[in-house]
C-alpha positions in Angstrom: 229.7 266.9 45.4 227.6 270.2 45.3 229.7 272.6 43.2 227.9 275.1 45.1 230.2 277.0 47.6 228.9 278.3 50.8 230.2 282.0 50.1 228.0 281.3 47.0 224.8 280.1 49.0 225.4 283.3 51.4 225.5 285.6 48.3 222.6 283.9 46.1 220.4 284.3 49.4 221.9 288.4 49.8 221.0 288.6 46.2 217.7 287.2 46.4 216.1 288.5 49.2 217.5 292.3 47.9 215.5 291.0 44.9 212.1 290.8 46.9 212.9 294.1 49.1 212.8 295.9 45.5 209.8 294.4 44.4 208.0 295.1 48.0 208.7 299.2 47.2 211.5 299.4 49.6 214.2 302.1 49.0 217.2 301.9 49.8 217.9 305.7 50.3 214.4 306.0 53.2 214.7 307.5 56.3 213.9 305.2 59.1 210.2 305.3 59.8 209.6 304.6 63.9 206.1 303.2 63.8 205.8 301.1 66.9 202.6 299.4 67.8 200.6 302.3 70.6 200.3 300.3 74.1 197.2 298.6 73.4 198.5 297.0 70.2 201.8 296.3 71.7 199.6 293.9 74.5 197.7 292.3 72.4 200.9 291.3 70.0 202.5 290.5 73.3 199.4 287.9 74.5 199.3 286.5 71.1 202.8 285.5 71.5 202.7 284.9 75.2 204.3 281.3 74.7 207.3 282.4 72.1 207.7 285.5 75.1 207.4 283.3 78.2 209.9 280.8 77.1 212.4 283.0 75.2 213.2 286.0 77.7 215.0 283.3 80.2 216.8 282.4 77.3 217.3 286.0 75.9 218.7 287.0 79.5 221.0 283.2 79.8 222.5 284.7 76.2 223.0 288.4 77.0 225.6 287.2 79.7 227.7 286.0 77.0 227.8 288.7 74.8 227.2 291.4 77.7 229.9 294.9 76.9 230.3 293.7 73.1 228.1 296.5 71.9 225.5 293.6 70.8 221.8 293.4 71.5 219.2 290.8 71.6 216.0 291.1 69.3 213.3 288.7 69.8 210.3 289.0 66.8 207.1 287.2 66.0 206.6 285.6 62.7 205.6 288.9 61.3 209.3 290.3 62.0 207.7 292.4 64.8 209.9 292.9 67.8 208.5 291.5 71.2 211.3 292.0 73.4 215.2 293.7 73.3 217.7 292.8 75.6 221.1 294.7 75.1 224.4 297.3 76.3 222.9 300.5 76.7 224.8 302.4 74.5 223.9 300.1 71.5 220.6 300.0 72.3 220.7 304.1 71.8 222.2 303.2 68.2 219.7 300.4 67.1 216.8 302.9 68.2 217.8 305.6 65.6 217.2 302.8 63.2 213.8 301.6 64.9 215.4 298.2 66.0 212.9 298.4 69.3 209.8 296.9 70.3 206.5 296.9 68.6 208.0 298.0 65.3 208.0 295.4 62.5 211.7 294.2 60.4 210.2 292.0 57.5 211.7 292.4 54.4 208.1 293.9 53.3 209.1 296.9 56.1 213.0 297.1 56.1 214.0 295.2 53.4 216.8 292.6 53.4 218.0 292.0 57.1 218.7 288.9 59.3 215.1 288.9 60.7 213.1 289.4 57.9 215.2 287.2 55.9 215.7 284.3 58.0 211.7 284.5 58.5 211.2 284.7 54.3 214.5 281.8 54.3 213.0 279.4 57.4 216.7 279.2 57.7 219.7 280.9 59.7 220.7 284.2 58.2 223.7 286.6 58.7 223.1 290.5 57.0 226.3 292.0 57.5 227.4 295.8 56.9 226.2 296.4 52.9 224.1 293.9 52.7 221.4 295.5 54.4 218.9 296.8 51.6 218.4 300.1 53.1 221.5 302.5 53.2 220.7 303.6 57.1 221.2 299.9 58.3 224.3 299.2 57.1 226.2 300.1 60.6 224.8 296.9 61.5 225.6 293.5 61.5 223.2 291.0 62.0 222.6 286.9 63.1 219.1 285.8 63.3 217.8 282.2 63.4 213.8 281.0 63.3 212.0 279.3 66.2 209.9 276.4 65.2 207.2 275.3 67.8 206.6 271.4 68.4 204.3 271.0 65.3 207.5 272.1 63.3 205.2 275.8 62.5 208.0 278.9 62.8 206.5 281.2 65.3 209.5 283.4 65.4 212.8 284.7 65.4 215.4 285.1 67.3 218.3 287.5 66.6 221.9 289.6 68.0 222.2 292.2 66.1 225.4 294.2 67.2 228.2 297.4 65.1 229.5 296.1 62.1 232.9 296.6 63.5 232.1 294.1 66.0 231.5 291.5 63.9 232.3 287.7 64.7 231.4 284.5 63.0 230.7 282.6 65.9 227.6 284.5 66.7 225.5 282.8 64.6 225.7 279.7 66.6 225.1 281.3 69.8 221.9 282.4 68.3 221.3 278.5 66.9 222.2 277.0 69.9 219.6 279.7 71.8 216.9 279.1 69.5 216.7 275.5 70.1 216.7 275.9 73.4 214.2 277.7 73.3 212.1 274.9 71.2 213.1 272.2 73.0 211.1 274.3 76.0 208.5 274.8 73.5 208.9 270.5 72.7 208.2 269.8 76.2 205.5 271.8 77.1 203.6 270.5 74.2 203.8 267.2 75.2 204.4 267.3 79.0 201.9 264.9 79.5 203.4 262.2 77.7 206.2 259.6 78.1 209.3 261.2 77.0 212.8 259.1 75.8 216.0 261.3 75.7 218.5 259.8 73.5 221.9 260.5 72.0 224.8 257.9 71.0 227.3 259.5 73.1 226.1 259.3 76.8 227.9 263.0 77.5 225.6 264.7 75.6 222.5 263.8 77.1 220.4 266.7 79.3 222.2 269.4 76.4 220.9 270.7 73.0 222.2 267.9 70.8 219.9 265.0 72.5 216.9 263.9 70.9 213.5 263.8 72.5 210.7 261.2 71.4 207.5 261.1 73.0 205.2 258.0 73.3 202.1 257.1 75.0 202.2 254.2 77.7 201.5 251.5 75.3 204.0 252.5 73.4 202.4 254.4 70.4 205.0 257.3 69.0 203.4 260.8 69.5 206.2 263.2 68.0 210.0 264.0 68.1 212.0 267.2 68.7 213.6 268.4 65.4 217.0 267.0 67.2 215.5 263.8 67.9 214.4 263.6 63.9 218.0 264.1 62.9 218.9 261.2 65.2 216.4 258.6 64.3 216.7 259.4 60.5 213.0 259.4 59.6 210.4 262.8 59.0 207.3 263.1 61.6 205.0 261.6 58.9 207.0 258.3 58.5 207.1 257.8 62.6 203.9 258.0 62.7 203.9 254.2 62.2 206.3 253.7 64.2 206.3 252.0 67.8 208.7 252.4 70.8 209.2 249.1 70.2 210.0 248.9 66.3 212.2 252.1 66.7 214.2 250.4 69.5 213.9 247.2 69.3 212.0 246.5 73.2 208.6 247.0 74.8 208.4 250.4 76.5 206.9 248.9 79.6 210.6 247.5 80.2 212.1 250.9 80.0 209.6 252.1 82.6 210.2 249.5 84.4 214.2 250.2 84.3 213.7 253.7 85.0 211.1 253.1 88.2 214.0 251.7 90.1 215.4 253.2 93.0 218.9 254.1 91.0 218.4 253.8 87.3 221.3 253.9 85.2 221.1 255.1 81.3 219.9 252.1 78.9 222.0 251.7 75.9 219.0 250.4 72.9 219.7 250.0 69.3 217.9 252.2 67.2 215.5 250.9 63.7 218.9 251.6 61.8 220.9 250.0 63.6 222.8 253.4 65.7 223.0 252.6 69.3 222.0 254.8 71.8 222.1 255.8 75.3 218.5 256.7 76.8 217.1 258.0 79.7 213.1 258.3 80.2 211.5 261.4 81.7 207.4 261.3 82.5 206.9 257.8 83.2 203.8 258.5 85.4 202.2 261.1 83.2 198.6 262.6 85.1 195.1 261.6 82.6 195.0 265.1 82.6 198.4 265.7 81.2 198.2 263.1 79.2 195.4 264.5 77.4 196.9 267.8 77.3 199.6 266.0 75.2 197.0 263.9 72.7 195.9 267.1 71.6 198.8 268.1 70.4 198.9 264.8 69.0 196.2 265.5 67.1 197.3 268.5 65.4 200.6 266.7 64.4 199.5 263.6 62.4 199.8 263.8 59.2 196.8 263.9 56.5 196.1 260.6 55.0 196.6 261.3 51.6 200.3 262.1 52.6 201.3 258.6 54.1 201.8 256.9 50.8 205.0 259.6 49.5 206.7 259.5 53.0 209.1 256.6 51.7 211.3 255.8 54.3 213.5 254.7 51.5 213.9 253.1 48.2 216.0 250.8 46.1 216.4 253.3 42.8 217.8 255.6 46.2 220.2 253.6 47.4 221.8 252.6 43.7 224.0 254.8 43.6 226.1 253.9 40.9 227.9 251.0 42.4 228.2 247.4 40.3 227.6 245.2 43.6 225.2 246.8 44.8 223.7 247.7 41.4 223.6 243.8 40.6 222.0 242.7 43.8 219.2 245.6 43.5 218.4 243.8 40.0 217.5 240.5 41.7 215.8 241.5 44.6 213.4 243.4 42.3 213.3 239.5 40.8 211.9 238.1 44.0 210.1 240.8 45.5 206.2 239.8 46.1 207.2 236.1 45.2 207.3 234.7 48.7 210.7 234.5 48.6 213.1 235.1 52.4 216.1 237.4 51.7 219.1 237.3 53.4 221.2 240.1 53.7 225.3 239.3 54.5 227.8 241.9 55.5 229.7 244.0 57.7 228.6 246.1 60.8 227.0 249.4 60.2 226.9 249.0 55.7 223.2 249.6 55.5 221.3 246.4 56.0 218.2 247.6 57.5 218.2 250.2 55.3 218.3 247.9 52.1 215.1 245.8 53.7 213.2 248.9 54.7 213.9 249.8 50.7 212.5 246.5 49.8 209.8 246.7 51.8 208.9 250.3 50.3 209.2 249.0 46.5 207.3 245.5 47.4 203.7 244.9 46.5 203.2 245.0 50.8 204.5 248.6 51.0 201.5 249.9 53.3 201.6 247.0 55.2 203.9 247.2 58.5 207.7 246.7 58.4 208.4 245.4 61.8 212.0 245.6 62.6 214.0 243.0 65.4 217.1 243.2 66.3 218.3 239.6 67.7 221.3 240.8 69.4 219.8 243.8 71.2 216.6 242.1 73.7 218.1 239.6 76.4 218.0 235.5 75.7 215.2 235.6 78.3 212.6 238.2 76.5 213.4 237.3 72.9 211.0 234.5 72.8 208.2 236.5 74.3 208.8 239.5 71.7 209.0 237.6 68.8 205.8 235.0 69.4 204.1 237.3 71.9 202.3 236.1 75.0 198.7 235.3 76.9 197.8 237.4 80.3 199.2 235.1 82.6 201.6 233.5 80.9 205.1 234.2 82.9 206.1 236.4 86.1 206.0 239.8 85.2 203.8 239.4 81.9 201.8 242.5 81.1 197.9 242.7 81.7 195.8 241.4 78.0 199.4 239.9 77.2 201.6 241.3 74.2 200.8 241.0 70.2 204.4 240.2 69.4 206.4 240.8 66.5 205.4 238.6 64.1 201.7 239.0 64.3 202.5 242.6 64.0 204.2 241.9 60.7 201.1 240.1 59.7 200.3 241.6 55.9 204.1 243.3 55.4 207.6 242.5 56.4 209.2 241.1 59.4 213.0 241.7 59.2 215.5 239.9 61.6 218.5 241.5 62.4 221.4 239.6 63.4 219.8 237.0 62.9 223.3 234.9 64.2 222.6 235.8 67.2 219.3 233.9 67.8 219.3 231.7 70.7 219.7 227.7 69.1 216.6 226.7 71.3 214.3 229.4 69.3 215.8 228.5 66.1 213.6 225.2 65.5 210.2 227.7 67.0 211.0 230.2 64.3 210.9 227.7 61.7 208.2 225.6 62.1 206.6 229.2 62.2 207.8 230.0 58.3 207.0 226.4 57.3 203.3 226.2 58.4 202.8 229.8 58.4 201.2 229.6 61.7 202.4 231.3 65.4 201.2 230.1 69.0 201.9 232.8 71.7 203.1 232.0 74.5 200.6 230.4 77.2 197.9 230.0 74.5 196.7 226.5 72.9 195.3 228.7 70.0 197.3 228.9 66.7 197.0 232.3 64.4 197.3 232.1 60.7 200.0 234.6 59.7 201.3 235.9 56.2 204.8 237.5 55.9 207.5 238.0 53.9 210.9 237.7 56.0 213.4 239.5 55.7 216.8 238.2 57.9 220.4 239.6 58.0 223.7 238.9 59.5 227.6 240.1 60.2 228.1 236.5 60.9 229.2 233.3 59.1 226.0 231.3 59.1 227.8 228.6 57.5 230.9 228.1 59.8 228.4 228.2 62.9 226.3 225.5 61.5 229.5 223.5 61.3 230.0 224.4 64.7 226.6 223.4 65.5 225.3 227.0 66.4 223.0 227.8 63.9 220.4 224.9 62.5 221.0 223.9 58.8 217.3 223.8 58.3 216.6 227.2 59.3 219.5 228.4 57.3 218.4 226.9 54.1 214.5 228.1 54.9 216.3 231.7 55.4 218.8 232.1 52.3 216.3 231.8 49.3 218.3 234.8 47.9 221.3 236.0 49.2 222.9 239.6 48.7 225.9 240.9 50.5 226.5 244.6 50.8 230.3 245.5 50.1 232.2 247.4 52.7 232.5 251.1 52.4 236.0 250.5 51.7 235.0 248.2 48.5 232.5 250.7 47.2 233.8 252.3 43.5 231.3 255.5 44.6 232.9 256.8 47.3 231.9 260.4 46.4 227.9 260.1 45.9 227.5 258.5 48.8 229.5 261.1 51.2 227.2 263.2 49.3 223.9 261.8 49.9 224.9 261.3 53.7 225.7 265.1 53.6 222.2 265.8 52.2 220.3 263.1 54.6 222.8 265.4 57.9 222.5 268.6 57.2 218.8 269.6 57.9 218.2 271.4 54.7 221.8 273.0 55.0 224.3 273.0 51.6 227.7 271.8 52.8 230.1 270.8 50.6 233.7 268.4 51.1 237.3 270.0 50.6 239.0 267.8 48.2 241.9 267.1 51.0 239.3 265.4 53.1 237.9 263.0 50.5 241.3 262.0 50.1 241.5 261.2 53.5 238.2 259.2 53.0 239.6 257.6 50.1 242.5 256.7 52.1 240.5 255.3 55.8 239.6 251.8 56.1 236.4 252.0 57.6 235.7 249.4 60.2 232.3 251.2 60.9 231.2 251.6 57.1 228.4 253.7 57.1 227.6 254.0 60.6 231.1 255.4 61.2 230.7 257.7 58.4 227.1 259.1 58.9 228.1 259.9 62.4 231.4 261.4 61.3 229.7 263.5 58.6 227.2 264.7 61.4 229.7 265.7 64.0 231.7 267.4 61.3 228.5 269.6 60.1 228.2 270.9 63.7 232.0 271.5 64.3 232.3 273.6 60.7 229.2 275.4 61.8 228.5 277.7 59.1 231.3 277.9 56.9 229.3 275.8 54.8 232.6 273.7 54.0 234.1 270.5 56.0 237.8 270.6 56.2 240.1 268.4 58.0 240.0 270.5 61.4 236.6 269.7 61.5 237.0 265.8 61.8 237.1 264.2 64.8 240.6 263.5 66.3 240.5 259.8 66.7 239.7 259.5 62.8 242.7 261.6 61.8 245.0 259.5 64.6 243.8 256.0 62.5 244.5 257.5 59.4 248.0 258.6 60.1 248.6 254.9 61.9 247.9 253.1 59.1 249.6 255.9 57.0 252.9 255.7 59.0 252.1 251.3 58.8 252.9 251.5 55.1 256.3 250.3 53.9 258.3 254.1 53.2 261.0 254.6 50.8 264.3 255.0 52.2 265.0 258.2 53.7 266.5 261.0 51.0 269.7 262.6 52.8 268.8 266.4 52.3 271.2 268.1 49.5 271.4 271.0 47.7 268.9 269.3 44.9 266.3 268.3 47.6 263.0 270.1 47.4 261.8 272.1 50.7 258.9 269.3 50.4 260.4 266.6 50.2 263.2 267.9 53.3 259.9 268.7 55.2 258.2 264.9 54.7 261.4 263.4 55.7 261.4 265.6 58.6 257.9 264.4 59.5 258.4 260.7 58.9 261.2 260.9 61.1 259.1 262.0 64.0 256.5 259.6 63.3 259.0 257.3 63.3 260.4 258.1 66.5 257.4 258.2 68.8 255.9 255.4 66.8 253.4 256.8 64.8 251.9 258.9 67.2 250.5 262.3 65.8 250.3 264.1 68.6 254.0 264.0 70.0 255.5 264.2 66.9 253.6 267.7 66.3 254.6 268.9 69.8 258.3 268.1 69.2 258.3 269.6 65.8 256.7 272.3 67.2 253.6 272.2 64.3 249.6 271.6 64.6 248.9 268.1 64.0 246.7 269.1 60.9 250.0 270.0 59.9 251.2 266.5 60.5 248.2 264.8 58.4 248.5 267.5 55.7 252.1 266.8 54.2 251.8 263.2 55.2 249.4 262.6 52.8 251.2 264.6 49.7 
C-alpha cells in the first residue's frame, strides 16, 4: 500500500506550490494589486473562451442555488488563472473584491501565489487552499476549492472554483465543484462530437443520463472516435489504446444491431459485455447523425488520434504487470512465455470475473504479433442466431437482414494477431465442428460465399466451465477440446491469491484517475476475511465505488464500502462455529462483555446487521467493527 497519507499529499502539494510562488517573486506581505483587463481586453479574453463561458455559466448559476446565503462565490478562470465570470452572495462578493477575486484580473500562482486556482491549474488536479495556506498574507480570510476543466481532447481550458470565508469552511465543497466541472465537460464532450454515434453506458442502469455514465462515440460502421474521461474510467483503456478498437471488439456485437435496437418504436436499455468482461447497460444517442454533423465530429477526430510513434508504448497490458508476486500465477506466466509465437492455442480455466481477458490481452502484448489485432468474442454475450455470422462473417445477400457489402467477421479480423474466445463453453455444439475445421486447415468460408480465405492466428479460448464433464455429457466436442487445450493455465480465485495487498493496490492505482488513495488496515482485514464470488470484477467495482464515496479524504474506510459487502461479510462471520458464550463477571473485559453482547443480537435476528444495530441502538459499522476483533 502507498505509505503516503492523504494529509501528506495535501501538505507536500501546499508545500510545493508555496515553493514556486517564492521562486515567481511573490511576497507574501503585498498589497493586493487590482489590475483587471480595460473593456476591450476583457472581450477579447471573453471571445477566446466563448465555449468554456457559454457552457459553464448554466452550470455556474445550477451550482450557486446550492450554496446560495453561505457567504460563498463562484469563480470561473481561463487556463491562465484569469477570471471570466463570478457568480456569488453579495456581501462576499464585496469581500473577495478587496482581494481582486473579480473578473478580468489573473490568480496564477505566477500573480497571487499559492491558491486553489492557480494551483489546481499548475497541479491539473483538484485543489483546496484553506486559511494559511494561501502564499500571500491578504488571502488568508479565504478558503478555497477549485477543480480543472478539460475539453474533449483531454486539453485543460480552465478552472472552475467556490471560493467562500474561512469560517465557512466545509469539506464537501470540493465535490460540488468536481461534480460541476464535469458537467461542464461532458457539455463540452458532446458538442465536440455531436455529429457522431454516441453509446451511454454504466454497469448500474440507475446511473445512466448522470455524471458517472460513460460516453463513447463511434462512426456508423463502427470505428471508435473518442470517449469522455468517465467513459475511459469505465472501459479501462487510455484514448491512444481505443484507437484500435471497434464497437464491436469493445462490446462484443455489430453496432448496426444496437441502431437497430434503439430505432424501435420503445427501446429498452441493452445490457453488452464489455472487452473486460464488466457488463453494462447502454443506451445510444445520435443514431441518424446529418453528413454535416458528422463531419463536424471527424474533425475533432482528427485532432484526437494519437501520433504514430506513440502506438507501440500504449500497452494495454503485460505479463511482467500482472505478476504480481503470486506462485500460481507466477508459474503459469513462465510457460506461456514458453509457447508464445509457437503456434500454440492457450486455454485459460477459472472463475467469473479473475482476469482472463486480461491475461490474453497480456499475451497478446508480449507475443511476437503484438501490433497485429487482438480481436476479442465473447460466446455467451451475441444470441445462438448471430454467433455464426460474427465469428465467420457473411456475403451481401446472404440472410434476412444481412448488411449491404456483407460483414468481415471476427476471425478474418484477427488475421496476423490474436483471436480470443471467451466462454468458449458456451459455443453453440452445431458451430463447434465449423470452428474446427477452421483451426485445422487454417482456412474460413463466410457465410453465402463458395470462396475460402487463408487465415493465420493464434487463438486464444477461455472458460468458467468444465469442458471435460460437458464432453461427457456430450456438450462440448472432444476434438475441438483437445485442438483448444495445447496449454492450459488456470487463474486462482481472489480468495486463493497469497498477494492480496498488491493487487488492491494496483486496482487502486488503475481507479483512481491519477488520485493517491490509500486502505485503512481494518478494511484489508475485511478483504482478507470476504470470499469473493466476483474475484476481481467484484473488487475493481468495489474499489471504484469506494474512491467516489470517500471523496477526498484520500483514505477508504469501512463507511465507505458498499452495504451489501459489509452484510456478506458479517453472514459468513456470524456462520462460523463461536465459542460458548462467557457469562459476564467481575474478571470480564468491557470487550469481551460488548462482543458477547453483539453475538447475541446477531444471534437473535439471525445474522442480520441491520436489526441487530437498531435494537442495540449502535451504527452497523459499529456491528462489523467489534465483530471482527
Amino acid at each position: 500500500m502507498s505509505p503516503m497519507s492523504p494529509v501528506n499529499d495535501e501538505r507536500i502539494q501546499i508545500l510545493q506550490a508555496h515553493e514556486r510562488s517564492a521562486s515567481y517573486g511573490v511576497l507574501r506581505d503585498a498589497r493586493p494589486e487590482y489590475q483587471p483587463a480595460n473593456k476591450q481586453e476583457f472581450s477579447v479574453l471573453l471571445e477566446q473562451n466563448r465555449l468554456l463561458h457559454s457552457h459553464a455559466v448554466p452550470v455556474m448559476e445550477n451550482l450557486y442555488e446550492q450554496i446560495i446565503n453561505t457567504h460563498h462565490m463562484i469563480v470561473l478562470t481561463d487556463t491562465q488563472g484569469q477570471i471570466l465570470h463570478t457568480l456569488g452572495d453579495a456581501d462576499f462578493l464585496a469581500k473577495a473584491d478587496q482581494v481582486a477575486l473579480s473578473p478580468g484580473v489573473a490568480w496564477s500562482e505566477q500573480s497571487k501565489g499559492t491558491n486553489a486556482i492557480g494551483t489546481a491549474i499548475a497541479s491539473a488536479s483538484p485543489t483546496v487552499v484553506h486559511a494559511d495556506q494561501h502564499y500571500m498574507n491578504a488571502n488568508r480570510f479565504l478558503t478555497c476549492s477549485a477543480a480543472p476543466i478539460f475539453d474533449a481532447r483531454g486539453k485543460m481550458i480552465g478552472v472552475l472554483d467556490v471560493t467562500g470565508d474561512q469560517h465557512h469552511f466545509q469539506r464537501h465543497t470540493l465535490a460540488l465543484v468536481r461534480m460541476s466541472a464535469q458537467m461542464i465537460e461532458n457539455q463540452l464532450f458532446n458538442e465536440a462530437f455531436r455529429g457522431a454515434i454516441k453509446l451511454h453506458f454504466h454497469s448500474r442502469p440507475e446511473f445512466l443520463g448522470t455524471l458517472m455514465e460513460g460516453i463513447a462515440c463511434f462512426t456508423p460502421d463502427g470505428r471508435f472516435i473518442s470517449a469522455s474521461r468517465s467513459g475511459l474510467f469505465q472501459i479501462g483503456l487510455s484514448a491512444a489504446a481505443l484507437q484500435a478498437h471497434t464497437f464491436s471488439s469493445l462490446f462484443g456485437m455489430p453496432i448496426s444491431a444496437c441502431i437497430d435496437h434503439h430505432r424501435t418504436a420503445a427501446p429498452g436499455l441493452l445490457q453488452l459485455c464489455l472487452h473486460n468482461g464488466v457488463k453494462v447497460y447502454v443506451k445510444c444517442s445520435d443514431i441518424r447523425p446529418t453528413p454535416v454533423a458528422f463531419q463536424h465530429a471527424l474533425q475533432n477526430v482528427r485532432i484526437t488520434l494519437p501520433q504514430p510513434e506513440q502506438k507501440s508504448h500504449q500497452r494495454l497490458s503485460s505479463l511482467n504487470y500482472l505478476n504480481t508476486g503470486d506462485l500460481q500465477v507466477e508459474r503459469s506466466i513462465e510457460k506461456l512465455r514458453k509457447v508464445m509465437g509457437r503456434g500454440i492455442s492457450i486455454l485459460i480455466t477459472g472463475e467469473t470475473g479473475t482476469g482472463k481477458e486480461l491475461l490474453a490481452q497480456a499475451i497478446h502484448n508480449d507475443s511476437p504479433r503484438h501490433a497485429a489485432p487482438f480481436v476479442a468474442l465473447n460466446c455467451a454475450s451475441i444470441p445462438e442466431t448471430l454467433i455464426e455470422s460474427e465469428l465467420f462473417g457473411y456475403e451481401e445477400g446472404a440472410f434476412t437482414g444481412a448488411r449491404k457489402k456483407g460483414n468481415v467477421g471476427k476471425i478474418l479480423q484477427a488475421n496476423g494477431g490474436t483471436l480470443f474466445l471467451d466462454e468458449i463453453g458456451d459455443m453453440p455444439f452445431s458451430l463447434q465442428a465449423r470452428l474446427l475445421r477452421v483451426l485445422q486447415e487454417r482456412m474460413v468460408t463466410p457465410l453465402g460465399s463458395s470462396k475460402s480465405i487463408p487465415v493465420n492466428v493464434d487463438v486464444i479460448c477461455a472458460t468458467n466451465r468444465n469442458l471435460r464433464d460437458m464432453i461427457s455429457r456430450g456438450e462440448f466436442r472432444d476434438d475441438l477440446y483437445y485442438r483448444l487445450n495445447g496449454l492450459v493455465v488456470r487463474l486462482p480465485a481472489l480468495r486463493e491469491r497469497s498477494n492480496l495487498d498488491i493487487v488492491v493496490d494496483k486496482i487502486l492505482q488503475a481507479e483512481s484517475n491519477g488520485f493517491a488513495y490509500a486502505i485503512h488496515p481494518e478494511v484489508l482485514e475485511l478483504f482478507r476475511a470476504h470470499h469473493w464470488p466476483g474475484n476481481f470484477r467484484q473488487l475493481s467495482n468495489l474499489l471504484r465505488t469506494a474512491i467516489l464515496m470517500a471523496g477526498d479524504e484520500r483514505e477508504i474506510r469501512a463507511e465507505h464500502l458498499p452495504d451489501d459487502f459489509l452484510e456478506d461479510i458479517a453472514e459468513s462471520t456470524s456462520a462460523k462455529p463461536s465459542s460458548p458464550t462467557r457469562a459476564a463477571s467481575a474478571t470480564s473485559t468491557m470487550d469481551e462483555i460488548e462482543h458477547d453482547v453483539i453475538q447475541q443480537a446477531l444471534a437473535a435476528h439471525d445474522g442480520n446487521v441491520s436489526a441487530a444495530a437498531r435494537a442495540l441502538g449502535v451504527s452497523r459499522n459499529t456491528i462489523y467493527r467489534k465483530k471482527l476483533n
